[in-house]
N, C-alpha and C positions, 0 to 999 in steps of 0.2 A: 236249730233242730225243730224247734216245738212248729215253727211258721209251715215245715213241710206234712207236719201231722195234721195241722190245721189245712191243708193245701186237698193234702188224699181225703180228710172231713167234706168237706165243700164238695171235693168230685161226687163224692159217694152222695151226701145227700141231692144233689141235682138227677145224677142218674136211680135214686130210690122214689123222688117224686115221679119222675118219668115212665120208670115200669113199678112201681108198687112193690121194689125186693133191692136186694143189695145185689150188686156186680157180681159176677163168678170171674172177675179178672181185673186189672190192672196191671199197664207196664207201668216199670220206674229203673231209675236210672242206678248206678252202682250208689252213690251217697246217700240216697234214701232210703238204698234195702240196709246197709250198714246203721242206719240213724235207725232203722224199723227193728232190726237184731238190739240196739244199744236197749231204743226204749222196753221190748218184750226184756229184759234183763233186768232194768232200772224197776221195774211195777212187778219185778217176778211172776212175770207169765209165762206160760209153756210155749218155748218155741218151736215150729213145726214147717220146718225146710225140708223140701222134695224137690224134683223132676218134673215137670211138665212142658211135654213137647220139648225135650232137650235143653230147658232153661231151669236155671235154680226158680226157684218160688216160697216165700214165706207166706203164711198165712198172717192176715192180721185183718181183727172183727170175723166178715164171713167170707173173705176175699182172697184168692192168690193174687200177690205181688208178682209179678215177674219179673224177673232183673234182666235189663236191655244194657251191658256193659257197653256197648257200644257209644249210645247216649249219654249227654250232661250228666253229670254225677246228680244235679237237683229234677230233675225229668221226673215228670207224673204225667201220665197218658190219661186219655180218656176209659173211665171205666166201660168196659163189654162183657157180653155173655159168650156162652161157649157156642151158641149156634150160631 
């Protein structure tokens, strides 16, 4: 579990050096929005699940996750912006 926190860690900071801010996106796969829902629960954070563009999305840091059920349950995409 912790390997895939540490995975979306890594993405995030590579694309913060990049553009100077954190993502406004990331896809991930069905097992790591599950392992994203366990850990917001385990550190009692506020979890905060929506809709975007017709995909579930949790937030987590400053980021929607988007969940690709399609993909690898371990799948972390490349972080993107919305334009």
């Amino acid at each position: 579990m912790r390997l895939l926190i540490v995975e979306i860690r890594r993405q995030f900071g590579l694309f913060l050096r990049a553009n100077q801010k954190y993502p406004d996106f990331c896809e991930i796969g069905p097992g790591v929005f599950t392992e994203l829902y366990d850990w917001h629960v385990r550190h009692r954070q506020p979890i905060e699940i929506t809709r975007t563009d017709n995909r579930m999305t949790i937030r987590f840091m400053f980021t929607g996750m988007l969940l690709r059920p399609e993909q690898d349950p371990g799948y972390v995409g490349i972080p993107f912006d919305r334009a």
